[in-house]
MILOFI-723396 format. One record per residue: z, x, y of N, C-alpha, C in turn. Coordinates in steps of 0.2 Angstrom, whole numbers, padded with zeros to 4 digits, always signed. Each point is the difference from the previous one (the first is absolute). Example, Ala and Ser with C-alpha at 12.3 -4.5 7.8 and 13.67 -1.06 7.14 Angstrom:
2
+0039+0066-0028+0000-0004+0006+0000+0004+0006
-0004-0002+0005+0001+0004+0006+0003-0004+0005
***
This chain:
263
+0000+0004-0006+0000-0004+0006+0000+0004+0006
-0004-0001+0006+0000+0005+0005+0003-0003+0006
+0004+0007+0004+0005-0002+0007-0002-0005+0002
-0006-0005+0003-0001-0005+0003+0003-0005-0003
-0002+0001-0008+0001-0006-0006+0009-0002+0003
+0002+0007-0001+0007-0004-0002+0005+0000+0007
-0005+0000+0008+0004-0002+0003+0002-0008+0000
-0004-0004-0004+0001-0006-0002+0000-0004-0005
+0003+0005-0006+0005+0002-0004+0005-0004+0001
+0003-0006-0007+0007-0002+0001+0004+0004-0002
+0007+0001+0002+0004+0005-0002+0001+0003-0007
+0001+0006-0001+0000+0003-0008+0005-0005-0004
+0006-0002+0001+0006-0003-0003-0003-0006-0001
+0001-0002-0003-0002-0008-0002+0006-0006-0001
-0003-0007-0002+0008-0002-0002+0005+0001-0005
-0007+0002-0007+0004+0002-0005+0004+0007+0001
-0002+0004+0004+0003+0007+0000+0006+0000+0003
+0006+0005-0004+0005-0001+0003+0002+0003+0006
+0006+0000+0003+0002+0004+0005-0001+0007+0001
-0001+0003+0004+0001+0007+0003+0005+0002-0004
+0006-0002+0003+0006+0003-0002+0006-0005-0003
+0004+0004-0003+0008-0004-0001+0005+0001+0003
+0005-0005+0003+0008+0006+0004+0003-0003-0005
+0004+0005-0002+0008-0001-0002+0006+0000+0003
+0003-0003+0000+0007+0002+0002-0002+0001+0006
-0002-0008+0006-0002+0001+0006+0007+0000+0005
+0006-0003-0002+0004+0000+0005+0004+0007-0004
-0002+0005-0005+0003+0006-0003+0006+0003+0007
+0006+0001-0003+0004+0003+0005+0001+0009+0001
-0005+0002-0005-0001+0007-0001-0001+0005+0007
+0001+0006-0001-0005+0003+0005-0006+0002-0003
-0001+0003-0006-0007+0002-0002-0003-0010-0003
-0006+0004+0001-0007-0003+0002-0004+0002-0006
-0002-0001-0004-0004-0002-0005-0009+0001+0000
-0005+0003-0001-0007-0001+0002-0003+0002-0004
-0003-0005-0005-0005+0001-0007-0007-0001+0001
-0004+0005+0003-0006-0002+0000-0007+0000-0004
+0003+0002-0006-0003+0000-0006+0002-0004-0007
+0004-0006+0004+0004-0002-0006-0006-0005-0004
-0005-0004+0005-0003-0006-0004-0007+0004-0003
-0005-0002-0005-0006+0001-0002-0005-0006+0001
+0002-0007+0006-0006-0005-0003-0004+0005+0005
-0008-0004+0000-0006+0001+0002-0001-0007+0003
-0002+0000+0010-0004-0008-0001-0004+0000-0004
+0001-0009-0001-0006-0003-0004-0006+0003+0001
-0003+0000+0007-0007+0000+0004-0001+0007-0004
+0004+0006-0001-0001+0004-0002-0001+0004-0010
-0001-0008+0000-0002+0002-0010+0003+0004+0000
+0006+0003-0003+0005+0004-0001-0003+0009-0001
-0006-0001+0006-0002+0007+0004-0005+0003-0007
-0001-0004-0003-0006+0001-0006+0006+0004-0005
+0005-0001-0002+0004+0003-0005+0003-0004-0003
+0000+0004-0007+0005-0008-0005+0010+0002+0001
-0001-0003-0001+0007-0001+0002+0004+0006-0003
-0001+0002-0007+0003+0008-0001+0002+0004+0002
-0007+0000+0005+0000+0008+0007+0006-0004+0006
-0002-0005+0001+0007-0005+0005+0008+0002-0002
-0001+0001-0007+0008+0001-0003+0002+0006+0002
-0004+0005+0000+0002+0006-0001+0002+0003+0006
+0003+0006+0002+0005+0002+0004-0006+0001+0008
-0007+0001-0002-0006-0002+0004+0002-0004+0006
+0002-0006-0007+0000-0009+0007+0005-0001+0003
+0006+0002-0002+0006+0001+0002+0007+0004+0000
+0005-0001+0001+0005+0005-0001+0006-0002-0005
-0003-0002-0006+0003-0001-0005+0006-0002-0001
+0006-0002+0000+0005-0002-0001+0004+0000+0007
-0002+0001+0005+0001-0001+0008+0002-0004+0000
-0002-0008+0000+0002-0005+0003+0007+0000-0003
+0001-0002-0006+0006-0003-0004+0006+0004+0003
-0003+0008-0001+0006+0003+0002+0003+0001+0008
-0006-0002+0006+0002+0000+0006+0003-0008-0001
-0001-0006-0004+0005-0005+0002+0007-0002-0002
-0002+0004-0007+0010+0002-0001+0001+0005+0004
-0003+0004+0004+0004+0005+0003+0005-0005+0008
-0006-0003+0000+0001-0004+0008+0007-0006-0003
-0001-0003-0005+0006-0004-0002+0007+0005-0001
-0001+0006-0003+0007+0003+0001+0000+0001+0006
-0002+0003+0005+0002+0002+0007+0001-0006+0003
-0002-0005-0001-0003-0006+0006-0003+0005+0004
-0005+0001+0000-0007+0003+0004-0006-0003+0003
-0002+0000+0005-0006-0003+0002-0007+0004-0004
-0002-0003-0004-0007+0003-0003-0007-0003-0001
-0005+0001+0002-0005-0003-0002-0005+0003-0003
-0006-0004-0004-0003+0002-0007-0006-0002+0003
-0005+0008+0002-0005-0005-0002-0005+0000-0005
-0006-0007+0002-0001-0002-0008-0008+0001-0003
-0002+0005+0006-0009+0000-0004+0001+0008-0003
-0004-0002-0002-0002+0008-0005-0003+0006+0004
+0003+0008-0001+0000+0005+0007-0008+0001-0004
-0004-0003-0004-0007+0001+0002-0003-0004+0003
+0004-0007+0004-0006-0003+0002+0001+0003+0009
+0007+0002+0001+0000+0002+0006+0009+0005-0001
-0002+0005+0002+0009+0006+0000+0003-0001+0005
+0005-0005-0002+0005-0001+0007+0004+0006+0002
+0001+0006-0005+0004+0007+0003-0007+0004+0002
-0005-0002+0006-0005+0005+0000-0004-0003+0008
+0000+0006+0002-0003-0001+0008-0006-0004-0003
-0003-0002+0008-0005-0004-0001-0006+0004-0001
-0001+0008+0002-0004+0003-0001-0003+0004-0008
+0007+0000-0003+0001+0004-0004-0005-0002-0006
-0003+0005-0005-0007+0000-0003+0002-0005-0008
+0008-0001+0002+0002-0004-0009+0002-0008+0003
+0000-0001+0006+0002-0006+0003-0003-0006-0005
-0005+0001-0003-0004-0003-0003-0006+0003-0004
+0004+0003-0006-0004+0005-0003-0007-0004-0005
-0002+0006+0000-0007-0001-0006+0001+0002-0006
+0005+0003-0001+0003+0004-0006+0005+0003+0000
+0004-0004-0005+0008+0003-0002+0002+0003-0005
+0002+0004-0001+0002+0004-0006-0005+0000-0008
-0006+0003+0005-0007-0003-0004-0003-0003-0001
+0003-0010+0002+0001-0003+0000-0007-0005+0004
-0008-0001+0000-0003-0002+0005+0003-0008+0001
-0001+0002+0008+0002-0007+0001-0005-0006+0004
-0006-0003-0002-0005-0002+0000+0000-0006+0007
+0005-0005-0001+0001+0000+0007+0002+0002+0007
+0000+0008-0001+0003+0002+0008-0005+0006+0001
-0005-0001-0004-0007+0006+0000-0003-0004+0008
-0003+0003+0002-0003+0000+0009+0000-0007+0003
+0009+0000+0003-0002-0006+0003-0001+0000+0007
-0001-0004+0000+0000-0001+0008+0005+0001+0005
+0000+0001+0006+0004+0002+0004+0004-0008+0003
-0001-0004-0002+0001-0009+0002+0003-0001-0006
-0001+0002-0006+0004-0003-0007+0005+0006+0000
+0000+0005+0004+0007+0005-0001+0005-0003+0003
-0006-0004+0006+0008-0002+0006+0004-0006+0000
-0006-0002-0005+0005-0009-0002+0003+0001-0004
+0000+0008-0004+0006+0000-0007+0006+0003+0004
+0000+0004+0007+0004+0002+0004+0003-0007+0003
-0003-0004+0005+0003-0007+0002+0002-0003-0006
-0003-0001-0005+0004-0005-0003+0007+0004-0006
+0000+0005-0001+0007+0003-0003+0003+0006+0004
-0004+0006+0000+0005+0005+0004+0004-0004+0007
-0003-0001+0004+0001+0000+0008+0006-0008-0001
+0001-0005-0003+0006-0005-0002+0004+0004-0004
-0001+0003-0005+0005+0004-0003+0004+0004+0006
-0003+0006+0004+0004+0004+0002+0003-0003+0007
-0005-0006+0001+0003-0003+0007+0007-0004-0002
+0003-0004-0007+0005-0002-0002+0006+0005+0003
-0001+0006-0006+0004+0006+0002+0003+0001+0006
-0007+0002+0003+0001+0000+0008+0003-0005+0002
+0002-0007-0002+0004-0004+0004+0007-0002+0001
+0001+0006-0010+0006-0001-0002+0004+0006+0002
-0002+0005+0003+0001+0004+0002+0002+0001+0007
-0003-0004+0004-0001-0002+0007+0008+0000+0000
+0001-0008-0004+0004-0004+0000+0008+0003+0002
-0001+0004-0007+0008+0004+0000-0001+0003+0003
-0004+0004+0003+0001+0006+0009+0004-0008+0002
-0003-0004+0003+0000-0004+0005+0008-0004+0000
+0005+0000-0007+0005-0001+0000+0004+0006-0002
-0001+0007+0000+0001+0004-0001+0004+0001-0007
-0003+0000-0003+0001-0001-0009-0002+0008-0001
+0004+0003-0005-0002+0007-0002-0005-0001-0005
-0006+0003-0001-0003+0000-0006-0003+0006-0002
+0000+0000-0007+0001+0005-0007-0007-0002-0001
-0006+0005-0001-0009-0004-0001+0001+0006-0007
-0002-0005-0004-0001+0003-0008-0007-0003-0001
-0007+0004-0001-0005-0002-0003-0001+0001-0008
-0001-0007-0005+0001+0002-0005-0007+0001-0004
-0003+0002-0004-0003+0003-0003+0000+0001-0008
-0004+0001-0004+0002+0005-0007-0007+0002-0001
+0001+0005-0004-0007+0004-0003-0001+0000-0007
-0005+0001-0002-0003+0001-0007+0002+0007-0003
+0004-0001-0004+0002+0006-0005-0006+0007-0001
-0006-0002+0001-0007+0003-0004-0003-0002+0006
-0004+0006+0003-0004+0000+0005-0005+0007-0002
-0008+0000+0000-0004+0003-0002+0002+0003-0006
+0004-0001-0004+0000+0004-0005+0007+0005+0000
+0003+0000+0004+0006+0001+0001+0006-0002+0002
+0004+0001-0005+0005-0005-0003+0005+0002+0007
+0006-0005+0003+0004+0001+0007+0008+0000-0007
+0003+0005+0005+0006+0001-0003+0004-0004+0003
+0000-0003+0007+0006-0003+0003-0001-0007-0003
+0008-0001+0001+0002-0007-0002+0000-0003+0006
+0000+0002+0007-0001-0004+0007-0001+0008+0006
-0002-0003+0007-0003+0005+0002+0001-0005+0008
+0005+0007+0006+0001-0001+0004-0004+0002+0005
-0005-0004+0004-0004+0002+0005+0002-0001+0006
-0005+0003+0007+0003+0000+0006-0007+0005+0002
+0002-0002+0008-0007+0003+0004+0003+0005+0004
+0004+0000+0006+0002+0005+0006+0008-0001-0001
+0000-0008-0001+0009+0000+0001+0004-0002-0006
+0003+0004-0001+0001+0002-0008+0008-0005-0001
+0004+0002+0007+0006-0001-0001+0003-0007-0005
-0004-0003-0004+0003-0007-0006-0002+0001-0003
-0006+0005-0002-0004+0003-0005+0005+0003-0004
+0003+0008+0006+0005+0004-0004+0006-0004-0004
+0003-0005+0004+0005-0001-0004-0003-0006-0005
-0006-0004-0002+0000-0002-0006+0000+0005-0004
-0005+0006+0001-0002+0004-0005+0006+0004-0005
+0005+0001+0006+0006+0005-0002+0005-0006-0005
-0001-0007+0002+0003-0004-0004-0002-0002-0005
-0008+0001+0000-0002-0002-0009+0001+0007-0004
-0002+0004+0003+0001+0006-0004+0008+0001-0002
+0005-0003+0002+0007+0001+0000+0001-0007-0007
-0006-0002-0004-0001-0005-0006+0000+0007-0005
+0003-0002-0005+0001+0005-0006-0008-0001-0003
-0003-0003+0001-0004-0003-0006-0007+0000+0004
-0002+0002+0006-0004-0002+0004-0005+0008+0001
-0007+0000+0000-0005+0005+0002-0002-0003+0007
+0003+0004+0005-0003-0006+0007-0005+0006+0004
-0007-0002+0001-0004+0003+0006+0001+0000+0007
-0001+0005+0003+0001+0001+0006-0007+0001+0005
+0000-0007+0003-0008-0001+0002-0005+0001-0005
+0003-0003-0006-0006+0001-0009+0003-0008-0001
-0007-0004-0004-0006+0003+0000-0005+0001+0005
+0004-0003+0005-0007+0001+0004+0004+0002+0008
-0002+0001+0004+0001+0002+0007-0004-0003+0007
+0005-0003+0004-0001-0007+0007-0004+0006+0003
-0005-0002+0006-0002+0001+0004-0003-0006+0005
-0001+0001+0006-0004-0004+0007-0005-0001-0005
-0005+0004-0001-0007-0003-0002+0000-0003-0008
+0003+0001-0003+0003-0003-0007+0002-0007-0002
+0006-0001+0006+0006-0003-0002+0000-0006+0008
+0004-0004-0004+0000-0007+0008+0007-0002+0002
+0006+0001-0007+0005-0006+0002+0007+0006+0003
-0002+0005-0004+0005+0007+0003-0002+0002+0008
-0008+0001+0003+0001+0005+0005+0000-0008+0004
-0001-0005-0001-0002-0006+0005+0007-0003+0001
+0004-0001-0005+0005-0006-0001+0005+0005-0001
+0002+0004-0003+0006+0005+0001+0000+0008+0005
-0004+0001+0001-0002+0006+0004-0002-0005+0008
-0005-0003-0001-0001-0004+0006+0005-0002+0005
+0006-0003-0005+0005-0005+0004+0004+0005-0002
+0001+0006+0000+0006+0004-0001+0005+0000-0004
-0002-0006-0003+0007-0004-0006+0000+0007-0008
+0007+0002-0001+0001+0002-0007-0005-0004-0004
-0002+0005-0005-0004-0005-0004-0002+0005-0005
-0003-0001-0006-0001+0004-0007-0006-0003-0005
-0003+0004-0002-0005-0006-0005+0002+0003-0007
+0001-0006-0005+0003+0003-0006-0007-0004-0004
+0000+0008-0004-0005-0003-0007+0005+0001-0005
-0004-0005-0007+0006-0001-0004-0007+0001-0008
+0001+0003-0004-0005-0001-0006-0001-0004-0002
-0004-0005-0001-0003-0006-0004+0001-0002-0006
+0003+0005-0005+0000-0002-0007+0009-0001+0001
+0004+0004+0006+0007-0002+0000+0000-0007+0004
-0005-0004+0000+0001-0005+0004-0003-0005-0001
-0005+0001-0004-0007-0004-0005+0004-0007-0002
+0007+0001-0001+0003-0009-0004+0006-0003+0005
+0002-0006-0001+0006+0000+0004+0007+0001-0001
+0001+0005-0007+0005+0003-0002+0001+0007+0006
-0006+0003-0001-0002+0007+0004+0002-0002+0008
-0002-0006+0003-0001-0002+0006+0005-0002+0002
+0006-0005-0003+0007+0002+0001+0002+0005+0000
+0000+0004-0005+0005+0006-0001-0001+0006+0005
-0006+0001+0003-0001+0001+0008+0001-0002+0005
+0001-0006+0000+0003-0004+0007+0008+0003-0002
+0003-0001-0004+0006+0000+0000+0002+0005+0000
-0002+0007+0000-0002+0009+0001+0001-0001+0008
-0008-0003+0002+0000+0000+0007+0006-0003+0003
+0002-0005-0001+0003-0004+0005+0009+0003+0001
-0001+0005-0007+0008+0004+0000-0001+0005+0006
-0006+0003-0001-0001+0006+0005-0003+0001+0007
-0002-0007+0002-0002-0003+0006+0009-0001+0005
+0002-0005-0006+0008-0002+0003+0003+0007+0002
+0001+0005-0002+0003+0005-0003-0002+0004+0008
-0007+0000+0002-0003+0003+0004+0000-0002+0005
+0000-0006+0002+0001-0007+0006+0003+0004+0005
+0006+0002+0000+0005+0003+0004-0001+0006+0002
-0004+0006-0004-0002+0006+0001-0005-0003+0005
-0003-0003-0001-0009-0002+0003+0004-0002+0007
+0003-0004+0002+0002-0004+0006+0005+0003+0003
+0004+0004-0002+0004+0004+0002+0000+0005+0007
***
């Protein structure tokens, strides 16, 4: 379809399609703040599931595997404000500038991806208007919000990774990242690693950057607010056995950190 076409174009979202996002724990009396931007895997409708069968949707490609469950038990133990959102980071990556070359990738982990091969610069921008830009304006409101009663807030971006990446196996059972301002970085990192039982990454598997990354330099770097982004391995959180038993991990060492962070 070409930019002319779809400036007259009805909206990507349809009726069947679901929400953007989820809140949890909206009157939450926590200071940390909650933000899963790879928690959902659907596809609009309008977009035949991006010309893939749903297998390739399941895999750690379409989403962040066991994120969701565990950021909503984590938010139920805190009472935490969290929101989830719910399309799949291949129809659009909600942790990813609008520039950046995976915003909407062709190909994921070998993976071609048949609907987001040469789109149009009109079809990029209506999957920007219709998920990125209400997803992060939400944030941005709820964030506003507590500046605006002066509310302390704790930003924890949650995440998980795939065990197995190119062909190489990852040793950490979770991975503490950060971009310029480290300081709630240092202390989850020094707290998980103080777990008997725990292999923790430092800025592993992967490592934040401006041109890379959206919710760290915009939403915790931006607004100045402490903040950490925690990835968590997939097969330790693939059920909802796993996804409690890390909420309830997190929520001992959040509590425990609360004081030090706010102090």
């Amino acid at each position: 379809m070409a930019d002319a076409d779809l400036r007259h174009a009805p909206s990507l979202l349809g009726a069947d399609d679901p929400p953007v996002f989820a809140i949890h724990r909206p009157q939450g009396t926590s200071p940390y703040v909650l933000l899963a931007d790879h928690a959902g895997q659907c596809v609009p409708h309008a977009l035949r599931a991006l010309g893939l069968p749903q297998a390739e949707l399941d895999r750690h490609i379409g989403w962040d595997i066991g994120i969701a469950g565990t950021t909503r038990a984590l938010s139920e133990r805190l009472d935490a404000w969290a929101i989830e959102q719910t399309y799949s980071r291949l129809v659009i990556d909600c942790n990813r500038p609008l520039t950046s070359p995976t915003l909407m990738p062709e190909t994921s982990d070998h993976t071609v991806v048949p609907g987001n091969a040469a789109l149009y610069a009109a079809e990029r921008q209506q999957r920007i208007d219709a998920i990125h830009t209400p997803y992060h304006a939400r944030i941005d409101d709820e964030l506003d919000a507590r500046r605006a009663a002066s509310r302390p807030t704790l930003l924890v971006m949650m995440h998980s990774f795939t065990p197995r990446m190119n062909g190489v196996e990852r040793p950490w059972h979770a991975g503490v990242l950060y971009h310029r301002d480290t300081r709630m970085a240092d202390a989850l990192l020094h707290a998980l690693r103080d777990e008997d039982d725990l292999v923790v990454g430092d800025n592993q598997p992967y490592a934040v950057s401006s041109t890379s990354d959206y919710a760290v330099p915009v939403h915790g770097e931006g607004r100045g607010l402490l903040h950490v982004e925690l990835e968590i391995r997939q097969d330790l959180i693939a059920d909802t056995a796993g996804q409690r038993a890390w909420a309830d991990r997190l929520a001992r060492i959040f509590t425990a950190l609360q004081p030090v962070l706010l102090g």
